[in-house]
Structures are given as structure tokens and as C-alpha cells.
C-alpha positions as CSV (number, residue, x, y, z in Angstrom):
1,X,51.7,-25.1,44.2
2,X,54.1,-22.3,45.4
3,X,57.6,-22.0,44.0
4,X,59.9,-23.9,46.2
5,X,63.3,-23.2,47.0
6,X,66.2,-25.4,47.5
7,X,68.4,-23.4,50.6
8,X,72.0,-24.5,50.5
9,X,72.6,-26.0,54.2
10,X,75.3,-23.3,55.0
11,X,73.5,-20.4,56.6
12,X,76.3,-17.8,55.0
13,X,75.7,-19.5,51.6
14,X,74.2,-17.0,48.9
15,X,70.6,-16.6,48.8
16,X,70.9,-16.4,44.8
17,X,71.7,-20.1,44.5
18,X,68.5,-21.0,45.6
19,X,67.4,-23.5,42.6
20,X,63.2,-23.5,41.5
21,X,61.8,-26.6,42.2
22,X,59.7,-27.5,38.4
23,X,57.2,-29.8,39.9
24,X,55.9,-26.8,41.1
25,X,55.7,-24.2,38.7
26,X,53.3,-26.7,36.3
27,X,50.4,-27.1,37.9
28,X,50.7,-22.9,38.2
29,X,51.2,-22.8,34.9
30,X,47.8,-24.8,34.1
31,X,46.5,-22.5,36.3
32,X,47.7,-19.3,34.8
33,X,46.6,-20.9,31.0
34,X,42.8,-20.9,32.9
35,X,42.7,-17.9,33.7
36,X,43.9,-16.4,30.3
37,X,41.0,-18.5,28.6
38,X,38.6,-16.9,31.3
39,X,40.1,-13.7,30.3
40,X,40.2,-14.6,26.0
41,X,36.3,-15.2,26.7
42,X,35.5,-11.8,27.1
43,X,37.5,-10.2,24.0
44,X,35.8,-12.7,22.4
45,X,32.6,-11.3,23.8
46,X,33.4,-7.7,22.9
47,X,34.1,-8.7,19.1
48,X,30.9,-10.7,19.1
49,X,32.2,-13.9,18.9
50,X,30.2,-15.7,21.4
51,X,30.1,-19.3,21.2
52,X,34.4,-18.7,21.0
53,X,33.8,-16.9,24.3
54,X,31.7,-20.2,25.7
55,X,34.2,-22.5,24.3
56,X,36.9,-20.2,26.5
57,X,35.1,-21.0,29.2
58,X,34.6,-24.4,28.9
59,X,38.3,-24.6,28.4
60,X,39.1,-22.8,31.4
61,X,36.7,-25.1,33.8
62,X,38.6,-28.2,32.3
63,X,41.9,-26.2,33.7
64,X,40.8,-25.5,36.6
65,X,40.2,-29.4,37.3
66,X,43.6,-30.8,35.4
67,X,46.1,-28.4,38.2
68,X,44.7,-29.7,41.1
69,X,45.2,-33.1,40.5
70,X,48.3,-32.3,38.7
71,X,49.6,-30.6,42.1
72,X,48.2,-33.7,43.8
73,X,49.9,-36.3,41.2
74,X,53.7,-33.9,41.2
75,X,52.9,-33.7,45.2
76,X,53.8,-29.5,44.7
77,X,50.3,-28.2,46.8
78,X,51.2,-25.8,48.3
79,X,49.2,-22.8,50.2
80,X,50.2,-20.0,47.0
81,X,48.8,-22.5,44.7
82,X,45.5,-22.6,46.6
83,X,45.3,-18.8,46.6
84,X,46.4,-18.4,43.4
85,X,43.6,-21.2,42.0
86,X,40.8,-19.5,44.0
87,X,41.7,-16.2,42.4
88,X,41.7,-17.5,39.1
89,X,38.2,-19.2,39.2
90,X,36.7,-15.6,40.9
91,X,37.8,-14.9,37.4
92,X,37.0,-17.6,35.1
93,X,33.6,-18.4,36.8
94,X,32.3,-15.6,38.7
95,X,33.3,-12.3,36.3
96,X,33.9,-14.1,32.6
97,X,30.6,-15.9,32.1
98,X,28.2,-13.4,33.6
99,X,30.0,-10.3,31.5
100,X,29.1,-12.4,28.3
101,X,25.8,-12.4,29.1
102,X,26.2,-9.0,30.4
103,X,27.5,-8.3,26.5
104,X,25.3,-10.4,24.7
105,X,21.9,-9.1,26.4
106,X,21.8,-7.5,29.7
107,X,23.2,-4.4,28.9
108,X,20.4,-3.2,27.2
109,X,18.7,-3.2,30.4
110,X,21.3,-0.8,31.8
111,X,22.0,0.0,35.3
112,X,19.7,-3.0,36.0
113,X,21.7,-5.7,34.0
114,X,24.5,-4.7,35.8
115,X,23.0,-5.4,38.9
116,X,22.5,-8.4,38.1
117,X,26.2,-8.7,37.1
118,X,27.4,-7.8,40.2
119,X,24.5,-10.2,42.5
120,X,26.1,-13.1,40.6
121,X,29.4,-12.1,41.0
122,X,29.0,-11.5,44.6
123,X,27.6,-14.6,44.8
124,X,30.7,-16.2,43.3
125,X,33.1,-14.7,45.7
126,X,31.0,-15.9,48.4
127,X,30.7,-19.6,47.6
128,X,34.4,-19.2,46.8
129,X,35.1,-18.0,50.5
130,X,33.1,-20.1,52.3
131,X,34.6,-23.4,50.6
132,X,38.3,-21.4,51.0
133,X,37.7,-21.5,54.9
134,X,35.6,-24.3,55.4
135,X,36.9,-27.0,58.3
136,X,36.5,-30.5,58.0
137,X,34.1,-31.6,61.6
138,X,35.7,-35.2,62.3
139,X,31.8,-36.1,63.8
140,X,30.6,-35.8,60.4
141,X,29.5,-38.6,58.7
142,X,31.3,-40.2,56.0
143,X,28.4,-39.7,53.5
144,X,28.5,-36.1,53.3
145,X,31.8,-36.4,51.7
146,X,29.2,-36.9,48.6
147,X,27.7,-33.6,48.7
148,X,28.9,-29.8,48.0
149,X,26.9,-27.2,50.0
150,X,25.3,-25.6,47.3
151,X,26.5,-24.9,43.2
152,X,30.2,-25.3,42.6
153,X,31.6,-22.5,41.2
154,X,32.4,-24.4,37.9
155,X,29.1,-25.8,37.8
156,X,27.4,-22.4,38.7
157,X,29.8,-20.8,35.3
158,X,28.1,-23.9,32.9
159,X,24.9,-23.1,34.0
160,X,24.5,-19.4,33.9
161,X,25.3,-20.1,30.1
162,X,22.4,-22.2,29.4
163,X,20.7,-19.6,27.6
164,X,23.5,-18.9,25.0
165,X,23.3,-22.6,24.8
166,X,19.8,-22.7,23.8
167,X,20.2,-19.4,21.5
168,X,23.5,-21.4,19.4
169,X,20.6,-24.3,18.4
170,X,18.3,-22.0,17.1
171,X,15.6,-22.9,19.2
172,X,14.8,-19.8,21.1
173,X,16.2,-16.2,21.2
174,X,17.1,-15.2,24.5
175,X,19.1,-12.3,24.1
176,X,16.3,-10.0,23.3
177,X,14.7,-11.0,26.9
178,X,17.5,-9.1,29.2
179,X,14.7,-9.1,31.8
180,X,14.5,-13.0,31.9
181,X,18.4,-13.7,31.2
182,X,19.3,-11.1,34.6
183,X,16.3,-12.9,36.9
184,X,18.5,-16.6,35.5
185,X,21.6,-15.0,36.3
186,X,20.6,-14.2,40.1
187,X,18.8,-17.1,40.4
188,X,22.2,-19.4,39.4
189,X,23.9,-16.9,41.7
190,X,21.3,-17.9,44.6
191,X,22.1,-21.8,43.9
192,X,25.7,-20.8,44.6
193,X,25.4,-19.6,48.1
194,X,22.1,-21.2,49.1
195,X,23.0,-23.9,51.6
196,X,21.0,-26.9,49.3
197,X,23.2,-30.3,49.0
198,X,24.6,-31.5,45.2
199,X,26.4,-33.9,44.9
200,X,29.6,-34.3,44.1
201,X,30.6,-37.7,43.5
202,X,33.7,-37.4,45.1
203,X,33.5,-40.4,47.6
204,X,31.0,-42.7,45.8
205,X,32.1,-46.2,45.8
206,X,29.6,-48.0,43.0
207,X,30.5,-51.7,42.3
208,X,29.2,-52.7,39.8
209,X,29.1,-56.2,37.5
210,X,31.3,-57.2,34.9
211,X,28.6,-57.2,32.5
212,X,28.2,-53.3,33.0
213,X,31.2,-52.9,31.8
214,X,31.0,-52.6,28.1
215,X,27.8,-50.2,28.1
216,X,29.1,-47.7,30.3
217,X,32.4,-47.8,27.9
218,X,30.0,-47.4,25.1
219,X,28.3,-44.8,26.6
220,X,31.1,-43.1,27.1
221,X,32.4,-43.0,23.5
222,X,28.6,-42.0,22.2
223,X,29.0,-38.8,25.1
224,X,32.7,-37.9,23.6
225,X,30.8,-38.6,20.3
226,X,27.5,-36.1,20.8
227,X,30.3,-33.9,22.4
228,X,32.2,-33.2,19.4
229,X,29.3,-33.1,16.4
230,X,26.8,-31.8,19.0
231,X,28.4,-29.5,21.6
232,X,25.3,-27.4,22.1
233,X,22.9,-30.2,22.3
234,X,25.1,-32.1,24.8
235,X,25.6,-28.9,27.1
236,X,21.8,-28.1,27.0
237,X,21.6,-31.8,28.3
238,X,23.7,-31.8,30.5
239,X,23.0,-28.1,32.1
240,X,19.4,-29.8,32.2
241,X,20.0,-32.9,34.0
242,X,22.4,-31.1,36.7
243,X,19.1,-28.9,37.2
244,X,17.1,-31.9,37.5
245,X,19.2,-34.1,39.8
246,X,19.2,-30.6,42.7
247,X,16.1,-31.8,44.2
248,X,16.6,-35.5,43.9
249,X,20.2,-34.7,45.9
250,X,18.5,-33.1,48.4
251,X,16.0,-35.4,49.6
252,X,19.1,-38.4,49.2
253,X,20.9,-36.1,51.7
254,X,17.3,-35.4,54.1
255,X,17.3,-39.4,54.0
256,X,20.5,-40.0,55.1
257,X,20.0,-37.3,58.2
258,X,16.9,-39.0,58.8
259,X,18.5,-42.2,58.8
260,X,21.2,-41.2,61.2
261,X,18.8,-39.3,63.5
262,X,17.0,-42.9,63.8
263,X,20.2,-44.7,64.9
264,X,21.1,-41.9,67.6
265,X,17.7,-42.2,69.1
266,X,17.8,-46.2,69.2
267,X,21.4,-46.2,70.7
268,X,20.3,-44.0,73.5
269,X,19.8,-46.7,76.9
């Protein structure tokens, strides 16, 4: 997503006619509009408007995955780009979400909320790092292409929010437990860098019949539906089921390594 240049072809020419290239300054500019909501959320924090500051958030996370493909779609990826997204979702996912908490409980617990603060953080910046420099290993198989190592970063940011979820419906009161939101936070953070499989659902070809067609549209349109009149309810369900579907992930993935460790040994002569 760098800003490209168009040199004139005479090497005397003047470098001031070198012309922007647009296709690449929009998906930066999605990316810059993330990182102001991540930012926005924690005014909103300060002035105690917190579900505004969750709704930030949320806004930023849907950002973060519109510039990539956006870069992808206006073919303008370049290596700034990268940098520059990477950056941004330190931001918007490793500081923003964790300093609402921070202002909506944990600081009563002083230096030891902000422990906590920092251990997610860190934790962040790490998971961030290790995906920035990861290499692709040609032996691998194919059907790890369907798994992150550990909680993405975006994933990680809706989670470590559940319990402002829970607190918006009323149903328990979280904020005056700092002890229990910091021991969450770290434990998120944990799920970040831990080396555990989750999918991703990046690679997974599911055929399915013609008659399936019309209930998974439905169900779509009853999500979008529980989304709008119910946005608490549907992220407490969702944060829940993401939760839920970590161990069934990881023994799909301990199958499929057992299931390739079978083939090796019966190809040997």
C-alpha cells in the first residue's frame, strides 16, 4: 500500500513531476480511518462513554479487514502498507481495548491493573511480530492453511471485551471485580502468543447442496437481524462460541498430524 511514483523515463527529468498513484493511497486511507476509531475509543473511555468506545473498536476491526482486501482488489500491496497496517492494529487491538478496561475497572487496582495492561499489550506486539516474520515452509501441508497459531490479534481485541459485553445486558457487574477483569485480560493475552491452533477459515472449501442454500441465507439475515436490535447479545454469543470452538480446533488439527504421521510411516519400504 505504499505511495507509488510515476518516474518520467528521462533520468535529468524533474523529480517534482513524479505523479501519486490513487490506487494506493485508499486502502492507507482505510487504514488510517482504523486507527482513528482505535484512537476515538479511548476519549470515549475517558468521558465514560463506554459502549461508544466498544462500538470504536468494533469499527476499527471491520477496517482493519476491508484495506487488505482492498489493497488486494486495487493490486496497491505494497511493503509501507504492511508496516503501516501492523502498526495500526498494535494500536487498535493491543493498546485501545485493554486501556478501556484499564478505565472502566482496573485502575482501581493500581500498579497491578496496569500490569496487567502492559502483559496484554506485550502479548499483542508479540503475536503481531511473530505473524510479521513468519515464512511460509513449502513441506507444509495444505491443511494448515486452515489454522492461525494462536488468537488473532482482532479476535484477541473482541474478546478481552467480553466483560463490558456482559456488564451493557445487565446481567452481571464486572467492573467492580478489577481482580477478575486483569486475570481475563492476561489470560486473552496468553491465547495470543500461546502456540494453540484456531482456525481460520481461510482455505476451507465446504460444498454443500443446493438445498442449503436458502437456510444459510436466512441465517444470515436473522445474524445481521440479532446484530442490529441485539448487538450485546450477539457479541456475548459470538465471544462465547469462538471460546468454545479453541479446543475443538485443536484436537481437528492433533487429527490431522496424526493422520499424516500414519501415511509417512506406511510409505516408508
Amino acid at each position: 500500500m505504499e505511495v507509488e511514483f510515476e518516474t518520467p523515463e528521462e533520468p535529468g527529468a524533474d523529480q517534482k513531476d513524479r505523479r501519486l498513484v490513487v490506487r494506493s493511497l485508499i486502502p492507507n486511507g482505510i487504514t488510517v480511518l482504523a486507527l482513528c476509531a482505535g484512537l476515538t475509543a479511548m476519549r470515549f473511555a475517558m468521558a465514560g462513554q463506554f459502549e461508544r468506545a466498544v462500538v470504536a473498536i468494533i469499527v476499527a476491526s471491520i477496517l482493519d479487514g476491508l484495506d487488505g482486501r482492498a489493497a488486494r482488489l486495487l493490486k496497491g500491496t505494497t511493503k509501507f502498507g504492511a508496516e503501516l497496517d501492523s502498526l495500526t492494529d498494535f494500536v487498535n487491538f493491543g493498546v485501545s481495548p485493554v486501556m478501556v478496561l484499564y478505565i472502566w475497572s482496573m485502575q482501581e487496582l493500581g500498579g497491578i491493573g496496569w500490569i496487567a495492561v502492559l502483559g496484554y499489550a506485550i502479548c499483542c506486539a508479540l503475536r503481531l511480530a511473530r505473524f510479521n516474520v513468519a515464512l511460509d515452509d513449502p513441506d507444509k501441508p495444505e491443511w494448515t492453511a486452515n489454522y492461525f497459531v494462536g488468537v488473532p490479534a482482532p479476535a484477541g481485541a473482541w474478546l478481552v471485551m467480553l466483560p463490558l459485553y456482559l456488564s451493557f445486558l445487565g446481567l452481571v457487574n464486572l467492573n467492580h471485580v478489577p481482580v477478575l477483569i486483569a486475570a481475563y485480560s492476561l489470560f486473552i493475552g496468553f491465547l495470543m502468543i500461546s502456540r494453540i491452533p484456531t482456525f481460520s477459515g481461510k482455505k476451507m472449501r465446504i460444498r454443500l447442496g443446493r438445498e442449503w442454500v436458502l437456510p444459510i441465507l436466512l441465517g444470515v439475515g436473522l445474524v445481521a437481524a440479532m446484530s442490529l436490535n441485539f448487538p450485546w447479545h450477539t457479541l456475548c454469543l459470538i465471544a462465547f462460541i469462538y471460546l468454545g470452538f479453541i479446543p475443538f480446533s485443536l484436537s481437528r488439527y492433533r487429527r490431522h498430524m496424526a493422520e499424516d504421521a500414519r501415511l509417512d510411516v506406511s510409505s516408508l519400504p
